[in-house]
C-alpha positions as CSV (number, residue, x, y, z in Angstrom):
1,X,-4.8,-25.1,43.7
2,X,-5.7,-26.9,40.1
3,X,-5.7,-25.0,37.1
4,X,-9.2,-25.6,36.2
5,X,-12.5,-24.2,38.3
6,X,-16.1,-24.9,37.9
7,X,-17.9,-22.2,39.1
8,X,-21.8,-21.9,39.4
9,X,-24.0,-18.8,39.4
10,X,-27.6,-18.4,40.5
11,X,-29.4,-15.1,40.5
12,X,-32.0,-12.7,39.3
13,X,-29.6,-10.3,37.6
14,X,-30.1,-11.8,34.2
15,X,-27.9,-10.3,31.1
16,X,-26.0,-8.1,33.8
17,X,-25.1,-10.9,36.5
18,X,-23.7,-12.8,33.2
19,X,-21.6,-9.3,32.2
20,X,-20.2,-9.0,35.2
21,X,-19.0,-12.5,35.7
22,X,-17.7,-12.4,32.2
23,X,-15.7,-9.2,32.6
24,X,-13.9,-10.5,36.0
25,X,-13.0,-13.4,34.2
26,X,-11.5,-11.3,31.0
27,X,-8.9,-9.2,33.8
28,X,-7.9,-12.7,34.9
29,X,-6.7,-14.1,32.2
30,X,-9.0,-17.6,32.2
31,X,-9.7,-19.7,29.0
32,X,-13.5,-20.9,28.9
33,X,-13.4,-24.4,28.5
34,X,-16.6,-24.6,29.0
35,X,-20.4,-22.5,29.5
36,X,-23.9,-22.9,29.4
37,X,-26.9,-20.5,30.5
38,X,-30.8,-20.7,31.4
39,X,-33.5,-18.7,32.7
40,X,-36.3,-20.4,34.5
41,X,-39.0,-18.2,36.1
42,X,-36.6,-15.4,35.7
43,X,-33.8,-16.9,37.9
44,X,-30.4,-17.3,35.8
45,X,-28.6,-20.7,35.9
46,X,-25.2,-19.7,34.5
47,X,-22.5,-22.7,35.0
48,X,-18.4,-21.8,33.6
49,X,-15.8,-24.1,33.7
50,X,-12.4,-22.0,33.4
51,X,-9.0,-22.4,33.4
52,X,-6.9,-20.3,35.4
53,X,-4.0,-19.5,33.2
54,X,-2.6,-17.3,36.0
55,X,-3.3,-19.6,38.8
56,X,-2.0,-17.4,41.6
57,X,-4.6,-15.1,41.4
58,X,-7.1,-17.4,42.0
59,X,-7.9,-15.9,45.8
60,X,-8.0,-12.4,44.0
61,X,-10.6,-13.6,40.9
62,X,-12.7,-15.0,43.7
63,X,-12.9,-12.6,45.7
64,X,-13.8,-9.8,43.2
65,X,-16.6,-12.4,41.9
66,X,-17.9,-13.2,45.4
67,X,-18.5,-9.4,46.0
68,X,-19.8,-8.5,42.5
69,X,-22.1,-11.0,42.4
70,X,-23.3,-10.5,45.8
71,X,-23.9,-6.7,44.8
72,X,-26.2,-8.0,41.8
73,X,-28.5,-10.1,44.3
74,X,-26.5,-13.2,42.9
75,X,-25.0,-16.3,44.2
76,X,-21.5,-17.7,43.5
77,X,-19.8,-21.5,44.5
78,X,-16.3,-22.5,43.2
79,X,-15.0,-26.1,42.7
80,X,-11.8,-27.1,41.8
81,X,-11.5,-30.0,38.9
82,X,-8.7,-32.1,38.6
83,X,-6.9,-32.2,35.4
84,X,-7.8,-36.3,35.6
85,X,-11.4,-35.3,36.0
86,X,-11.6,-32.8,33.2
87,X,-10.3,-35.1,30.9
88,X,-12.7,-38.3,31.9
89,X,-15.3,-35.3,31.6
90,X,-13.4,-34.6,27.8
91,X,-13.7,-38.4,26.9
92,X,-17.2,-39.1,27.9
93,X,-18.5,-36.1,24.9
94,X,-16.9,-38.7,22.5
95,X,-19.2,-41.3,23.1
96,X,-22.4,-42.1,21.7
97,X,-25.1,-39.3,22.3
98,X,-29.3,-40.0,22.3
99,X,-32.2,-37.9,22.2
100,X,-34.9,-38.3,24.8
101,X,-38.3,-36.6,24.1
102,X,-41.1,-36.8,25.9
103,X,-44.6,-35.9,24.7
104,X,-47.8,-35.5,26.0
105,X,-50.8,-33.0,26.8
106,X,-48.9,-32.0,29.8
107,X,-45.7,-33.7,31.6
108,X,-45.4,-34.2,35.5
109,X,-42.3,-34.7,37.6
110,X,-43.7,-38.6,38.0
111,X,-43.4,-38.7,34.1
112,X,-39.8,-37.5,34.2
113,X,-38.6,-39.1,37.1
114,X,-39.6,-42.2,36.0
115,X,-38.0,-41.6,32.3
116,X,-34.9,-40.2,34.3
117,X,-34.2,-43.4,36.0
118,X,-34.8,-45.9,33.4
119,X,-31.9,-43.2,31.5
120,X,-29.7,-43.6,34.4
121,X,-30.1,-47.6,35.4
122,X,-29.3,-48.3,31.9
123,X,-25.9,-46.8,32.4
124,X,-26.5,-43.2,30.3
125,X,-26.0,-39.8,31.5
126,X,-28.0,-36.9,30.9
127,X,-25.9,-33.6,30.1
128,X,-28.5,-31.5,29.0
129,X,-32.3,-30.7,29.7
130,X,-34.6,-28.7,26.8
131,X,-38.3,-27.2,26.7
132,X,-39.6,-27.5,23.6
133,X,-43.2,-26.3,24.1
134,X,-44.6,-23.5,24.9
135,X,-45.1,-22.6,28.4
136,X,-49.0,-23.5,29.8
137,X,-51.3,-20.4,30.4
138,X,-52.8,-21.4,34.1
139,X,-55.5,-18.7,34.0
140,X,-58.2,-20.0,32.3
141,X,-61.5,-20.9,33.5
142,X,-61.4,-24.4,31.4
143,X,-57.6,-25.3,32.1
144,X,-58.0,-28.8,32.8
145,X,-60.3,-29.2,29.7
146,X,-58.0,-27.3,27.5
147,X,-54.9,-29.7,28.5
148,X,-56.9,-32.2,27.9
149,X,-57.6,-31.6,24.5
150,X,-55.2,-29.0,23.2
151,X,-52.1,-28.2,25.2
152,X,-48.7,-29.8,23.5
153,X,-45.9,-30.2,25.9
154,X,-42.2,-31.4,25.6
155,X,-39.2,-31.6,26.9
156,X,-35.8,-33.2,25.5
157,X,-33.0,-34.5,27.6
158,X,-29.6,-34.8,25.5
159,X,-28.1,-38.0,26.7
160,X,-24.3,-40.3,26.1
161,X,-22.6,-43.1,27.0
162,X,-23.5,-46.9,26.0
163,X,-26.5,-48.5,27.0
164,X,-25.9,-51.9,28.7
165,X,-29.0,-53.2,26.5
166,X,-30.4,-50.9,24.2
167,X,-33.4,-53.7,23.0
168,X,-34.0,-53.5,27.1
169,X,-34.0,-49.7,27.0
170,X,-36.4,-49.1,24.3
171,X,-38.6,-51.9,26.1
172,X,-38.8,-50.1,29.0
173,X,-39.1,-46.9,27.3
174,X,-42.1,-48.3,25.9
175,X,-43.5,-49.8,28.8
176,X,-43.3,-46.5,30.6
177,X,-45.0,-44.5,28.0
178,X,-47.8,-46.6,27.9
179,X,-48.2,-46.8,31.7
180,X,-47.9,-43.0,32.0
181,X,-49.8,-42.2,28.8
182,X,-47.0,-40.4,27.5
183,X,-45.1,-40.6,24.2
184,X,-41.0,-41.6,24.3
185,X,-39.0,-40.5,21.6
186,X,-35.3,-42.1,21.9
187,X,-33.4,-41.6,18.8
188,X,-29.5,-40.7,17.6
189,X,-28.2,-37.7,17.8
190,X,-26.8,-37.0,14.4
191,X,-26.5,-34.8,11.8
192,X,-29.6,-36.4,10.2
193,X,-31.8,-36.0,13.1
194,X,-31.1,-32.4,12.4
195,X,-31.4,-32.7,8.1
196,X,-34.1,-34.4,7.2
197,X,-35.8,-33.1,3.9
198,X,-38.8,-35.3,3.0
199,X,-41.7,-36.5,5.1
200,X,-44.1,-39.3,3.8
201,X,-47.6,-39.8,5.0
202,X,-49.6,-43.0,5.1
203,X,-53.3,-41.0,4.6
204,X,-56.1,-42.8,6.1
205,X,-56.3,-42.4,10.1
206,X,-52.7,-41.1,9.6
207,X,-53.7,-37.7,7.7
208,X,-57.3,-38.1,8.0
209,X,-59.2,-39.8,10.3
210,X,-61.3,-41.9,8.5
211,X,-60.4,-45.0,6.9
212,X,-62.0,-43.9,3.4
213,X,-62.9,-47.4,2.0
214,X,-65.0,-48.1,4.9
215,X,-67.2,-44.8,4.3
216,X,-67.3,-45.8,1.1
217,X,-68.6,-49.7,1.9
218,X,-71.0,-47.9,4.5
219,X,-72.6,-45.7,1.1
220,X,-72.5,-49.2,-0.6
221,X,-74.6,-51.3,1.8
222,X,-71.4,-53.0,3.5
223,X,-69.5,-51.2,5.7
224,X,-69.9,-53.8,8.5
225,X,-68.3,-56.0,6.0
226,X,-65.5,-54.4,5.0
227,X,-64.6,-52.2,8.4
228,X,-64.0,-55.9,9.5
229,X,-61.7,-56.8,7.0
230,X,-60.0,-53.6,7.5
231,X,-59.4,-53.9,10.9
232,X,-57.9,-57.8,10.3
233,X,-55.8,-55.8,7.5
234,X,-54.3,-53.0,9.3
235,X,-53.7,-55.4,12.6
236,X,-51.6,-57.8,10.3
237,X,-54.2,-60.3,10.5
238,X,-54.4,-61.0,7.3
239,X,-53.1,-60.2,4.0
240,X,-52.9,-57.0,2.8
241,X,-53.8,-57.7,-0.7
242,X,-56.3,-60.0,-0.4
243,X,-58.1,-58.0,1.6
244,X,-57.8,-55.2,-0.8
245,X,-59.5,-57.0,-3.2
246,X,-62.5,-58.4,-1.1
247,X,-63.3,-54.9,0.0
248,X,-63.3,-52.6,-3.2
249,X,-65.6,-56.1,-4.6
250,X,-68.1,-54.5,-2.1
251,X,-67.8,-51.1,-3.8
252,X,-69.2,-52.5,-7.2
253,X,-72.2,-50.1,-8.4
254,X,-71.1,-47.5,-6.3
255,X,-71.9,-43.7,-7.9
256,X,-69.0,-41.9,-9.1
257,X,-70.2,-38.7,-7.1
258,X,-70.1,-40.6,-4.2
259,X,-66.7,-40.0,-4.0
260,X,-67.1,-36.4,-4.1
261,X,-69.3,-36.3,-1.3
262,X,-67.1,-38.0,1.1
263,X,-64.1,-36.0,0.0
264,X,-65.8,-32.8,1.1
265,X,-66.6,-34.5,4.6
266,X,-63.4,-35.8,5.2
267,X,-61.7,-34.5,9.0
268,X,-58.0,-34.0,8.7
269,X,-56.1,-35.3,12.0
270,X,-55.4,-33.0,14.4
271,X,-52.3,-30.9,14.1
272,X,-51.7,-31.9,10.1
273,X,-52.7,-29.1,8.4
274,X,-50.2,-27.1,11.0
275,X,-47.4,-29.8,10.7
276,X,-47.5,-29.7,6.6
277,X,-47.7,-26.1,6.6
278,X,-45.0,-25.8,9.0
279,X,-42.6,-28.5,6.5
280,X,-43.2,-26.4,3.9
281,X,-42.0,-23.7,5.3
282,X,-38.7,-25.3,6.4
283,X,-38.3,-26.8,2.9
284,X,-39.3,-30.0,3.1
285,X,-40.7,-32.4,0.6
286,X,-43.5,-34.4,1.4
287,X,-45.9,-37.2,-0.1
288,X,-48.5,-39.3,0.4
289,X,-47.7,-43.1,-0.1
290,X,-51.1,-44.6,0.5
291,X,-52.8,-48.0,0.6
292,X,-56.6,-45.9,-0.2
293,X,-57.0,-44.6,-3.0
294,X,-55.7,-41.8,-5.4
295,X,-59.1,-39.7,-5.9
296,X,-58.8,-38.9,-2.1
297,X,-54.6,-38.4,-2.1
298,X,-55.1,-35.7,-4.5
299,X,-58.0,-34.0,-3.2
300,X,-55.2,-33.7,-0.3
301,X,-52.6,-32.8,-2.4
302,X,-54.7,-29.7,-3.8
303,X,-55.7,-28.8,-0.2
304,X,-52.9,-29.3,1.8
305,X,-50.2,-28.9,-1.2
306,X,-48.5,-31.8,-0.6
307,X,-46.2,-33.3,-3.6
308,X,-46.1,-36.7,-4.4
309,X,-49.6,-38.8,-4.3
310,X,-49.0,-42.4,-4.6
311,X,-52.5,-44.5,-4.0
312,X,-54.6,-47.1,-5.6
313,X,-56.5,-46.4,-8.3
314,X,-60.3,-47.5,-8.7
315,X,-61.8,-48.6,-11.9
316,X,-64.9,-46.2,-13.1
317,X,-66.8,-47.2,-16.1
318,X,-69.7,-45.3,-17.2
319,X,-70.2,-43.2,-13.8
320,X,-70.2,-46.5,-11.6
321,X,-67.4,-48.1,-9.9
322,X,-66.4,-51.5,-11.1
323,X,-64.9,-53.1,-7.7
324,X,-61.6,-53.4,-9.5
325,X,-58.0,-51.5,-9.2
326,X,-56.3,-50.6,-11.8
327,X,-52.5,-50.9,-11.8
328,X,-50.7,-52.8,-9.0
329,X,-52.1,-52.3,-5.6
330,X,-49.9,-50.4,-2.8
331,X,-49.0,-52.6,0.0
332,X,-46.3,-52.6,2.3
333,X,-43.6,-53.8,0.0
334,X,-44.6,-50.9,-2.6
335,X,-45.1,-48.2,-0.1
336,X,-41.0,-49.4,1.0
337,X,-40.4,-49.1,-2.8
338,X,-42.5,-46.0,-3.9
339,X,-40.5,-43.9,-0.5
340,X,-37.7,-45.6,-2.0
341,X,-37.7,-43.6,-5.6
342,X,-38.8,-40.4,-4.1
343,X,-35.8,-40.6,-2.1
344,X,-33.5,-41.3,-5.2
345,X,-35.7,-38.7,-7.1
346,X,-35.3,-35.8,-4.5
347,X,-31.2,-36.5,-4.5
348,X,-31.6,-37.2,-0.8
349,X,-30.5,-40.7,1.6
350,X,-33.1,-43.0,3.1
351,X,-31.8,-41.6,6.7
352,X,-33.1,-38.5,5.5
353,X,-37.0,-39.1,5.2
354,X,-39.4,-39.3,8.2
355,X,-42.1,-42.1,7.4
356,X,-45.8,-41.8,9.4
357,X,-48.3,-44.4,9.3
358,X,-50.2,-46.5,11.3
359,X,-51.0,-49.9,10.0
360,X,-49.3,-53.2,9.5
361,X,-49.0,-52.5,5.8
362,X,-47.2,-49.1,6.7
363,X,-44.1,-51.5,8.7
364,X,-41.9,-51.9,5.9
365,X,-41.6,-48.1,5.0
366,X,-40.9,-47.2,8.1
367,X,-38.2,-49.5,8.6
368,X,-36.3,-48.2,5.3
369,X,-36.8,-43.9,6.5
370,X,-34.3,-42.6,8.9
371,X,-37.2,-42.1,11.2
372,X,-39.9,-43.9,11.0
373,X,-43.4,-43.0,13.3
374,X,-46.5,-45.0,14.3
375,X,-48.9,-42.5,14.8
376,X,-51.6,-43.4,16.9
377,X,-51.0,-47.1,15.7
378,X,-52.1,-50.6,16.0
379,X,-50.5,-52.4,18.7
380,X,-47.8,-54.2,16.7
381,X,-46.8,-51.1,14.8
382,X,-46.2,-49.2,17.5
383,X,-43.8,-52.1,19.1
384,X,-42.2,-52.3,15.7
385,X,-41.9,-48.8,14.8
386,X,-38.8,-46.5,16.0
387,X,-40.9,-43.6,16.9
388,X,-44.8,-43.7,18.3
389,X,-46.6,-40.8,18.5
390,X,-50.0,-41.3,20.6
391,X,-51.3,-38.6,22.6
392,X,-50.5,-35.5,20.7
393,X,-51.7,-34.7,17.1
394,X,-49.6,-35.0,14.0
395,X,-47.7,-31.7,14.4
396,X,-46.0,-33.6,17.7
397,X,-43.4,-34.9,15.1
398,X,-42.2,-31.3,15.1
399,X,-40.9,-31.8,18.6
400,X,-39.1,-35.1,17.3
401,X,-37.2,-32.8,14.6
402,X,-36.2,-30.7,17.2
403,X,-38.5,-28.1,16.5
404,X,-39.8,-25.7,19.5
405,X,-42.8,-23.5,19.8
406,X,-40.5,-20.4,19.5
407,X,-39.2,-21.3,16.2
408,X,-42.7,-21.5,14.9
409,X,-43.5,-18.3,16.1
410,X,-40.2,-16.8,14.0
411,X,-41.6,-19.0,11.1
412,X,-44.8,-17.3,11.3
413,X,-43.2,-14.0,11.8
414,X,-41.9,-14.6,8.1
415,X,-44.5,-16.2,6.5
């Protein structure tokens, strides 16, 4: 026989089945080359590749594991690898290796079939499947509703090899999710993926939902006006500046306690509150790099505790605003520059930071982070972006971190 033995092991003998397997394999002498164990629905998946470093007791070990296992309501199958296959096997974990996550309310076997084959026509492999989320609670009386509107679910597939076209594979990553109404994550797996330490937030629809200069036009008599422009603005349409400019012009004679008044009313997104909180309590940085304005990034800052503001300033004079900025205005080449010296000021690399936005002026920024997200974006920031994030709320990123609904229960636990 060959040296080296895969063996697989069904059952519902949990901890014990895996004890007694173990312990066999200890009075034969074998070298683990190789393990890995899950529990679905209470049924153990426990697969061991050994090698037999006393070879001629092979019929012996088997035996004594067929019965054992047997006795604990178990299942056992044996296969014998070649030393040629074990070492393709060794060679392939030296190639490049992806992360696939998928993201939506709920996911169905069409979603993951169809992500499964695009992974496999593209010439990758799949070693490894995770559950990030929860599992769904099936009892309630409003289940359908409540997936609808607030059941997360995720699952990661660890992936290698080389892509025959990785432009292709993101294409049709993205063409998928937005047939299925699912979100695709496809992103290295590195040691940055799994140290990032600062997070920057574009703030209006990113954070919040509004788009706060519009509320402000519509208190000013123009918020037809300017939602226009901001739409032609955020789309790329036009430029990002100019438009600036034509729309705070609208704001002139505006009250100062206007301001006020639509900070109290503003709606965070859904899931930030959670997702900052949850940062925090990993020890992350975070900031908000905005093209709005700074009243409203620090009335944030004081609520959510975030740590860097970066906004536009408007020009008040005598209670009244003026329809002027003062300072340069943040657009997309100063949101790039402002993540730019946070980075350099937190000590940290540009692969590092995780950059969220939505709009065309938020492209250049989320080009320069490590991973950069379009959250619920414009068309052409969501096929520019690395990352989209469209059918979950803001905390979704967590998934993209790595992050599972058991480590935030341990992070609550603490906090």
């Amino acid at each position: 026989m060959n040296d080296i033995v895969l063996m697989q092991v069904t059952g519902r003998g949990g901890e014990e089945l895996t004890r007694v397997v173990l312990g066999v394999l200890a009075e034969f002498n074998t070298t683990v080359l190789d393990i890995g164990q899950s529990v679905i629905h209470e049924t153990l998946n426990l697969g061991l590749l050994v090698e037999m470093n006393e070879p001629e007791h092979f019929a012996t070990m088997k035996a004594a594991l067929t019965e054992l296992t047997l006795k604990q309501s178990g299942d056992i199958s044996f296969t014998e690898v070649s030393t040629q296959n074990y070492q393709h096997w060794v060679s392939a974990h030296s190639r490049e290796r992806y992360i696939v996550t998928l993201l939506s309310r709920r996911i169905t076997a069409a979603q993951l079939a169809k992500v499964v084959a695009i992974i496999s026509e593209e010439g990758l492999e799949i070693f490894n499947i995770n559950r990030l989320s929860g599992r769904i609670d099936l009892s309630s009386e409003d289940r359908d509703a409540s997936l609808a509107q607030h059941t997360k679910a995720s699952v990661e597939l660890l992936v290698r090899g080389v892509a025959k076209n990785m432009g292709r594979l993101r294409e049709r990553f993205l063409d998928a999710a937005n047939a299925m109404g699912i979100d695709i994550g496809f992103q290295k797996d590195n040691a940055y993926r799994r140290n990032r330490r600062l997070v920057v937030f574009d703030m209006d629809s990113t954070l919040i939902e509004a788009e706060v200069i519009d509320e402000l036009a519509k208190r000013a008599g123009a918020g037809d006006e300017v939602a226009k422009i901001t739409e032609q603005a955020m789309a790329g349409e036009i430029d990002f500046q100019q438009s600036f400019r034509k729309r705070i012009a609208y704001l002139k004679g505006l009250d100062e306690s206007v301001l006020a008044e639509i900070a109290e009313t503003l709606e965070l997104t859904e899931g930030a509150e959670h997702l900052v909180k949850t940062l925090k309590a990993l020890g992350y940085k975070t900031a908000i790099i905005s093209g709005g304005f700074n009243y409203f990034g620090r009335y944030l800052q004081n609520k959510l505790g975030i740590d860097y503001v970066y906004a536009n300033e408007l020009e008040i004079i005598n209670g009244k605003v003026t329809g002027e900025v003062l300072g340069a205005i943040v657009d997309a080449q100063r949101k790039a520059d402002l993540l730019r010296e946070i980075a350099k000021k937190e000590n940290i690399s540009l692969e590092q930071v995780i950059a969220v936005g939505d709009g065309a002026n938020d492209l250049n920024m989320l080009a320069l982070a490590g991973l950069g997200i379009a959250f619920r974006a414009k068309p052409l920031v969501k096929e520019n972006a690395k990352q989209a994030i469209s059918t979950l709320g803001l905390d979704g990123i967590l998934y993209l971190l790595g992050v599972t609904d058991w480590d935030l229960i341990g992070l609550e636990e603490i906090s």
